[in-house]
C-alpha positions in Angstrom: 84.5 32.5 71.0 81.8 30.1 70.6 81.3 27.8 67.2 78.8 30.4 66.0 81.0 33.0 65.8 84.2 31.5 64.7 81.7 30.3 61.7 80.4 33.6 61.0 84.1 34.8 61.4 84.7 32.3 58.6 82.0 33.4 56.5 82.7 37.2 56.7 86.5 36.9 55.7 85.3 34.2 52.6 81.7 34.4 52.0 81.4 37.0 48.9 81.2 36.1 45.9 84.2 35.7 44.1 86.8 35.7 47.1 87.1 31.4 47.4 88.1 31.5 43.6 90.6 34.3 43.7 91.8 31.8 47.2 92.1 29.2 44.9 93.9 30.7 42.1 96.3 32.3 44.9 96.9 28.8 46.3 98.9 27.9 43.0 101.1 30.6 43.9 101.9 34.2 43.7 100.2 35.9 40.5 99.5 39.4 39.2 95.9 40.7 38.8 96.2 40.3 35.0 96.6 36.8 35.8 93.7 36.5 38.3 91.6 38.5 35.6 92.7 35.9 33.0 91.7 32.6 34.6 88.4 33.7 37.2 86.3 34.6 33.4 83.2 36.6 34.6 84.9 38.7 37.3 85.0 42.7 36.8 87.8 44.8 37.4 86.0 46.5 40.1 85.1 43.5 41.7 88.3 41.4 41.8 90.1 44.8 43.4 87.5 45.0 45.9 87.7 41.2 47.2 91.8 41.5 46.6 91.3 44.9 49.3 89.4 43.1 51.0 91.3 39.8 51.6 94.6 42.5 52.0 93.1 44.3 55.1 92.1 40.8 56.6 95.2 39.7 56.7 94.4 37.2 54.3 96.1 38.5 51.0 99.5 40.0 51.1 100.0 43.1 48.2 104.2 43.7 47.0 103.9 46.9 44.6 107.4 46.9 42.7 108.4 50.8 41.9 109.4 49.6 37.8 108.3 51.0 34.7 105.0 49.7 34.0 103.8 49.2 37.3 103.8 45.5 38.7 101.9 44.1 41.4 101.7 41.1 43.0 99.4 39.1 45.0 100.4 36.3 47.5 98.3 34.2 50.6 99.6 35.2 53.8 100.3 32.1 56.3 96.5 33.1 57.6 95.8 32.4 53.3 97.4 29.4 53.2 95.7 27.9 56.4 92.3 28.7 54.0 93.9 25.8 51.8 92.4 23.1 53.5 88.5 24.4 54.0 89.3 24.8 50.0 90.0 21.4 49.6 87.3 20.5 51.5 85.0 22.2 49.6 86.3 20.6 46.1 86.0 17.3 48.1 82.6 17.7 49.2 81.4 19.1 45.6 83.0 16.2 43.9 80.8 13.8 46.2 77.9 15.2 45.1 77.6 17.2 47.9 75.5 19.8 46.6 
């Protein structure tokens, strides 16, 4: 795979809107989608499901459903996740520069 496509690989599995916050948040550690609703303000429902699907079939994301009385699921970075935690930090480091 050339360095075009492992970019664009890269790009597909972070690039939408939303899905490097919801990384972030997940980097602190396992949370529940309450929680991610709570702290990324400005995301829909719909949205933050879809990205969370998303990052789940990628590999990315890893989904525990626990059979209890309300429902409670829980979100979690894969070891492919956390290896995301350094282009994060990256990306904080570069914005903090001035970067953009």
């Amino acid at each position: 795979m050339d360095e075009r496509q492992c970019v664009s690989k890269t790009i597909k599995t972070i690039g939408s809107k939303w899905t490097v916050f919801i990384l972030h948040e997940l980097c602190e550690g396992t949370k529940r989608f309450g929680e991610l609703e709570r702290s990324l303000k400005g995301i829909s429902p719909k949205t933050l499901s879809q990205r969370l699907k998303d990052l789940e079939k990628s590999g990315v994301v890893k989904k525990t459903v626990y059979p209890v009385v309300p429902l409670r699921v829980e979100y979690e970075l894969t070891e492919k996740g956390r290896s995301l935690r350094e282009v994060i930090d990256k990306m904080i480091e570069w914005g903090s520069r001035g970067g953009a």
